[in-house]
N, C-alpha and C positions, 0 to 999 in steps of 0.2 A: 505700413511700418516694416523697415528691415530685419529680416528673421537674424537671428546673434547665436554665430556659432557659440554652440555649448563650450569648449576649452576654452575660447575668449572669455566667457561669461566667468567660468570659473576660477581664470588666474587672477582676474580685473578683483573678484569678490576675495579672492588669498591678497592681494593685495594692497586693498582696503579693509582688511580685518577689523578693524579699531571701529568700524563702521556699521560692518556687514555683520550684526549680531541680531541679538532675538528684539534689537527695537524695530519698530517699523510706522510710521515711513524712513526714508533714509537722513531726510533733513526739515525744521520746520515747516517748509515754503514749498515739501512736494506736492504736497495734494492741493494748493488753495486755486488750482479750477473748479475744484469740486465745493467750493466756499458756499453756504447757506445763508444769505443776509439781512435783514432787519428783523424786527421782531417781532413783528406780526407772522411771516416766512418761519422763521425757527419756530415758534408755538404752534401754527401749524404742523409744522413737521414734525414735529415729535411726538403732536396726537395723535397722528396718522401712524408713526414709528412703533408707539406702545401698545397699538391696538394691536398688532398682530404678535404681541410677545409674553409667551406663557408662563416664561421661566427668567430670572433676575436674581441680579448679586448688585450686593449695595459695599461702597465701598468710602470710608470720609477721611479725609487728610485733614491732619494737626500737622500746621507748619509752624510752630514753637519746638526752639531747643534751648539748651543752655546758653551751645555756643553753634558755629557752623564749619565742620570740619570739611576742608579746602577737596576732597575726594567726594561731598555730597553733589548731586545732580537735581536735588528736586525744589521744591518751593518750602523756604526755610527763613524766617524773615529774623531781621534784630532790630535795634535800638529803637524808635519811641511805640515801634509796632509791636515790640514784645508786650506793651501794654494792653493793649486791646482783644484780653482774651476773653473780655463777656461780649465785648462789641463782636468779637468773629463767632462767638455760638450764638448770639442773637441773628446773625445774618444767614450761619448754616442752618436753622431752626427754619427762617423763611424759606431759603430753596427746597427744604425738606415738603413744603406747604406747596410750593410750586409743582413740584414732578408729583407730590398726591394727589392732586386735582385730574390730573391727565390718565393715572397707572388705575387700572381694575384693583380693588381691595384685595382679591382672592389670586392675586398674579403672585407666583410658586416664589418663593425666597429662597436660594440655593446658599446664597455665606453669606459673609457678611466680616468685613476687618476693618478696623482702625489702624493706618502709619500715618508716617509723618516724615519729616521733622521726629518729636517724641511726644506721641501721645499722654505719655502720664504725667507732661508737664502740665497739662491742662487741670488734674486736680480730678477727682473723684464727681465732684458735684456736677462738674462741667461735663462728665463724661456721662453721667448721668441726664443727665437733661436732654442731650442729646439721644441716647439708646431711648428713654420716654415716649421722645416723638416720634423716633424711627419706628415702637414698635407700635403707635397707636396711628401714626400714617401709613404702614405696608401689613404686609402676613407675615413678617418676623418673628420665628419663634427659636426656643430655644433646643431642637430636634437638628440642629445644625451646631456646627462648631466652630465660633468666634472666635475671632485672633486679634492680639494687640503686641504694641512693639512697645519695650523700655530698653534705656539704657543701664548702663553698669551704676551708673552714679544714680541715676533717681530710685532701682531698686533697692540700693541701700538705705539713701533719705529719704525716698518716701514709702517704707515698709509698711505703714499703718494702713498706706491704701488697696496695697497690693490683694490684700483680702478682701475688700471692698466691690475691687474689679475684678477680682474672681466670682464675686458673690453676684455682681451685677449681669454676669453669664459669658465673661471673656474668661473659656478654658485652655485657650493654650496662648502661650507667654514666649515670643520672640527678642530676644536680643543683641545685639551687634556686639562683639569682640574685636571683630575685622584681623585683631595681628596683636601678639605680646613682646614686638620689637619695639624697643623703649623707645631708640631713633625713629623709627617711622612714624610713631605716635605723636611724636614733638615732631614732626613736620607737618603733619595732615593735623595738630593744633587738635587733639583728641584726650579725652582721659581717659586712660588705662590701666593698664596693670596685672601681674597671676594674684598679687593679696587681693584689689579690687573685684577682678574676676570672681574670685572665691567668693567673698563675703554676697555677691549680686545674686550668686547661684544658692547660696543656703536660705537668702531671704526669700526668693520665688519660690524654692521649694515648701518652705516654711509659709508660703500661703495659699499652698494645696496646689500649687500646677504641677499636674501630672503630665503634661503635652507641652514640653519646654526643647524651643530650637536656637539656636547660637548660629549668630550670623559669623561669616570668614571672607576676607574679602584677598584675592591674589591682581598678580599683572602689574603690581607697581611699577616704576622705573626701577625704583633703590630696595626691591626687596628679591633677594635672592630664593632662588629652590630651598635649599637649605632652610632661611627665614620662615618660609610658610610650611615648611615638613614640621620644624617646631610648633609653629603655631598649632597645626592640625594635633599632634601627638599629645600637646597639651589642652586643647580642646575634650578630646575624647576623655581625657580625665578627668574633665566635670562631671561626665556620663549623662550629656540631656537626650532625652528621646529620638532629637531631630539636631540635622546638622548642616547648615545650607554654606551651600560655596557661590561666593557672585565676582564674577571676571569685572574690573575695574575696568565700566565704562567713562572714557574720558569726555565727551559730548556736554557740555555744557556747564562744568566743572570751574575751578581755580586754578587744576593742573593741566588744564586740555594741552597745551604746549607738549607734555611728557608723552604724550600717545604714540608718538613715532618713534621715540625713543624703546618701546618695547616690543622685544620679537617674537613672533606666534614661539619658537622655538621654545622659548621660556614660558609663556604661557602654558603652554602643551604639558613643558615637563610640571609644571606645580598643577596643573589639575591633574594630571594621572598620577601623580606622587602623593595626591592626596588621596584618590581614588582605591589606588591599593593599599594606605594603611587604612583608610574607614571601612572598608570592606573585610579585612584583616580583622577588626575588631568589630565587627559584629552590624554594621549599622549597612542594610543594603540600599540600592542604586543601579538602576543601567546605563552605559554608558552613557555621557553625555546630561545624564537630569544632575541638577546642579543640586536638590535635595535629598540628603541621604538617612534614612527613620530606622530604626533599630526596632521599632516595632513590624510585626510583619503583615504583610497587605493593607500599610496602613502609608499611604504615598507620601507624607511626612509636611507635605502642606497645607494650610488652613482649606476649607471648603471654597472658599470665595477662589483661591487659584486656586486650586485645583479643578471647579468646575471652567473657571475663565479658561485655564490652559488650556484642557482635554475637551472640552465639550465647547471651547466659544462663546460660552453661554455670556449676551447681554449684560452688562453692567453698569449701574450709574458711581459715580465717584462726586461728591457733595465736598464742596471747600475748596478754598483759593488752589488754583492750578491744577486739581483734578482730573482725572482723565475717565472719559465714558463712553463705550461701544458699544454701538445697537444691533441692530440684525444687519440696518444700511448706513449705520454714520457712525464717526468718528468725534469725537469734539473736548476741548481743552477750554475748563475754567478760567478767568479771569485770573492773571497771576502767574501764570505760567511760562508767562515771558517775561514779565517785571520784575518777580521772585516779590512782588509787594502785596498787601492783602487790600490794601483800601480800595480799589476799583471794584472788586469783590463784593465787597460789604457794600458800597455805594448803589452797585446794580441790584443784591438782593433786598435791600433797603427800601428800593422802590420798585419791587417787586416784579422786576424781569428776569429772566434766566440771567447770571452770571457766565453767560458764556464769551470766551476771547476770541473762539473759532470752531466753527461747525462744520461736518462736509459729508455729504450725501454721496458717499463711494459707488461704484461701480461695481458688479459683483468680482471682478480681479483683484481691486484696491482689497475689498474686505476678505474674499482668500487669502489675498497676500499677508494682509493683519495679522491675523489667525494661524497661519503658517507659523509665521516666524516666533511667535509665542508658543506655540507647539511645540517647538524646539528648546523651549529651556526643560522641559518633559525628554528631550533626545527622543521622542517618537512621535508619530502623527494614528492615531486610531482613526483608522479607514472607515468603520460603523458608525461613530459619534459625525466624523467628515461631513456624513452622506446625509446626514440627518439635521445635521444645519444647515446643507447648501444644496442638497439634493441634486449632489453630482458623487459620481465615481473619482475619487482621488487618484486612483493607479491610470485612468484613460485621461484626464485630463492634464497630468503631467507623466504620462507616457515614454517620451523622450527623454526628458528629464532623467527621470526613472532610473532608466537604461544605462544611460551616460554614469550615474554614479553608482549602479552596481556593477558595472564593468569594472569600474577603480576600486570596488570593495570599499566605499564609501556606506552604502545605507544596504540594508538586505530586508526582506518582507519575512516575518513571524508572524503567523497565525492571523489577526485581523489588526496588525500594527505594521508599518512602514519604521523601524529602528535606525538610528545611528550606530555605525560599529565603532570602535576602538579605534580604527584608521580614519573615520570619520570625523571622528572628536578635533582630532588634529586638525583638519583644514572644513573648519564648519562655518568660517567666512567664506571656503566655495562652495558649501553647499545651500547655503539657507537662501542665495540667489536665485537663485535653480526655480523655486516657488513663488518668486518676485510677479508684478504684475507686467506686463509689455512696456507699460511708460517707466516702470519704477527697474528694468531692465536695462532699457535706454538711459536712462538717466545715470543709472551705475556706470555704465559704458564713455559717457562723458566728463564722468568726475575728474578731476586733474587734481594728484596729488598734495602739488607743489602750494597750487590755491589752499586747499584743507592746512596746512603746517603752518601757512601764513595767519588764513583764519584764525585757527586755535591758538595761534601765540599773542591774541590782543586783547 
C-alpha cells in the first residue's frame, strides 16, 4: 500500500470536514470486507468475542418520538410504527435473553444509558420492564450512574413520571434545547422555546435531578455566530450541571444537501464563542471535549460514555439500529438502514440476533474506532490506549505525532496526547492522522463532487 504523504492527508481530511469527524468508519460500505455472515458464524462469534471481555456498557435505543426533527441522524420511526411500542419491548426483552446466554453473569457493568429517538415516550412501565431484565440478565447495578434523554415537551407532560425514572435509578436527565431561534426551530420542524425551556427545567429539577445536561447543537447552514452566542448565554441561565455542544453532523439526515454549504470558519468561530463564555461562567472543558460540567472533576458525561470514550470499553447497544463494539467487531442492528423497526422485531421474535451488519475488524479498523471517539474527549489517555490494545500510542503513530505538533495542532500533557486551541480548528485534519491504511486510502479517493451529489437525493 502507497505510504500518503502527511500534508496530503491533512488538507484531503480539512477538506472533507463534514466527514472527517469523531464518526468512524467514514461511510456505511467501508468495512463490509470485514462482514461476518450467517448465523450460525455471528453466534459463534460473539461467544468467542465475550469470553475474553471483563468489562461492558450496555446501551438500548428508543426510536419513538413525537415527531422527527429534519437535523436527526438516527433510527426514529413514525406512522403505523409509532404503534408498536409493546411489540418493540417484547422484542428488546428477547435480544436481552440472547447476548445473556453468551455474557458471564459476573462481567464488570461500567454504564449504562437510554436515548433515542425520546425515551420517555415509551412510558414508565415500559421503561421499567426493561431495566427488570437488564438487571436480572447482567451485574447491573446501581454504583454506576445512569443516564436518560427527554425532551422539552415530554418533561412537561409527562411530569408524573419523571420521578418514577428517577426512582427507577436514572440519575442524570439529558435534554436537547439544540437552539432558541424561533426560525431555525420552524425549519428543523422542532418544539421550542425560552417559556417551554423554562417550564422543562423546573419539572426535572422538581424530580430530584441533580446531574442535568442540555443538549446545543451549532454548524447550521442558517444559523449564525451571533444565533448560537444567544443560544449558549441563555442556556447557562438555566444553570444545569452539564452542557453538551454537538457539531451538526449532516450524514444521513433530511438536510444532508446543507453540509457544503457550511464553513469550518463558522464552525470554528461558534464553538470557540461558545467555549469562552461557558468557561467564563464557570462550567469547565478542555479544548475540543464537546461536554462542558460545572461540577469539578466530574467529566460531565454519563458513565457509559465516558467509559466508551476514554477507556474503549466494549459496549452492547440493544434495539432497532443500535450500535455495539467489542474488543474485535463492530456491528449495526437491524434498522439502521431502513430507519424501520419491523425486521428488528421479526429477527428477535425468532430468536436470532437482530443484527444488519457485523465485522470482525482488524486491529487498525478498531484503533481507528476508538481514536476517533476519543476525540469528542479532545484527548487520547496514553495509559487507558495501552491497556486496551497493548500498544504504545506515541510509537505507533510516531509520525503522525510529529507532523501535528510541528503545526501546534496536539501537544502531549502528562499521560494524555491533547488537542490545542489551534487544533480544534482543523480537527477534520487531524482525526485522519489515526485513520487505519485502508480507511486513509479511502479518504484519499473521496471525490467531492460525488459526496454533494450524494447528499442532495
Amino acid at each position: 500500500m502507497t505510504k500518503i504523504n502527511l500534508n496530503d492527508l491533512f488538507d484531503k481530511g480539512m477538506e472533507l470536514h463534514h466527514i472527517t469527524n469523531t464518526a468512524y468508519p467514514l461511510t456505511p460500505t467501508s468495512v463490509r470486507e470485514y462482514t461476518v455472515r450467517d448465523e450460525k458464524t455471528i453466534k459463534d462469534f460473539l461467544e468467542k468475542e465475550y469470553k475474553s471481555t471483563d468489562e461492558l456498557s450496555l446501551y438500548f435505543h428508543s426510536p419513538f418520538c413525537k415527531s422527527r426533527c429534519k437535523f436527526c441522524e438516527y433510527v426514529v420511526v413514525s406512522g403505523d410504527e409509532q404503534k408498536l411500542k409493546d411489540e418493540y419491548i417484547n422484542a428488546v426483552l428477547k435480544e436481552i435473553d440472547l447476548y445473556s446466554r453468551i455474557i458471564d453473569k459476573d462481567t464488570k457493568i461500567t454504564g449504562f444509558d437510554i436515548g433515542g429517538g425520546t425515551p420517555t415516550e415509551l412510558g414508565l412501565s415500559r421503561l421499567e420492564r426493561v431495566v427488570n431484565k437488564l438487571q436480572n440478565s447482567f451485574n447491573l447495578k446501581n454504583d454506576i450512574t445512569w443516564s436518560i434523554e427527554t425532551t422539552p415537551y415530554n418533561a412537561i407532560n409527562k411530569q408524573d413520571e419523571l420521578k418514577g425514572i428517577y426512582d427507577l435509578g436514572f440519575h442524570r436527565m439529558s435534554m436537547g434545547v439544540q437552539t432558541v431561534n424561533a426560525e431555525l426551530l420552524k425549519k428543523m420542524e422542532r418544539e421550542g422555546g425560552i417559556l417551554l425551556y423554562k417550564k422543562a427545567v423546573d419539572a426535572i429539577r422538581n424530580a430530584g435531578y441533580k446531574h442535568f445536561n442540555i443538549d446545543l447543537m451549532y454548524g447550521f447552514k442558517s444559523q449564525s455566530v451571533e444565533d448560537f452566542k444567544t443560544t449558549v448565554e441563555y442556556t447557562v441561565s438555566l444553570d444545569p450541571e452539564y452542557i453538551t455542544l454537538y457539531e451538526m453532523r449532516y450524514k444521513l439526515t433530511q438536510i444532508a444537501d446543507e453540509a457544503f454549504d457550511v464553513t469550518r470558519a463558522k464552525v470554528n468561530r461558534q464553538y470557540l464563542t461558545a467555549y469562552d463564555i461557558l468557561t467564563q461562567n464557570g462550567y469547565e472543558a478542555n479544548y475540543g471535549k464537546n461536554t462542558f460540567s460545572k461540577i469539578k472533576g466530574d467529566y460531565g458525561t454519563s458513565d457509559y460514555l465516558t467509559n466508551r470514550v476514554i477507556k474503549a470499553t466494549p459496549y452492547i447497544g440493544f434495539g432497532a439500529g443500535a450500535q455495539s463494539f467489542g474488543n474485535n467487531y463492530l456491528a449495526y442492528n437491524h434498522g439502521a438502514a431502513t430507519k424501520s423497526i419491523l425486521k428488528y422485531i421479526d429477527f428477535a421474535n425468532n430468536e436470532k440476533f437482530p443484527i444488519q451488519d457485523i465485522y470482525n475488524l482488524p486491529e487498525q479498523e478498531s484503533i481507528a474506532k476508538a481514536v476517533s471517539v476519543m476525540f469528542y474527549f479532545g484527548f487520547i489517555d496514553l495509559d487507558f490506549f495501552k491497556k486496551r490494545f497493548n500498544k504504545d500510542f506515541l510509537e505507533i503513530f510516531k509520525d503522525e505525532i510529529a507532523y501535528l505538533k510541528l503545526w501546534n495542532l496536539v501537544e502531549i500533557e502528562g499521560n494524555k496526547l491533547v488537542i490545542t486551541r489551534n487544533g480544534v480548528t482543523r480537527l477534520g485534519g487531524v482525526i485522519p492522522m489515526f485513520y487505519s491504511d485502508r480507511s486513509k486510502q479511502e479518504l484519499m479517493t473521496m471525490d467531492i463532487e460525488k459526496i454533494l451529489k450524494n447528499a442532495s437525493r
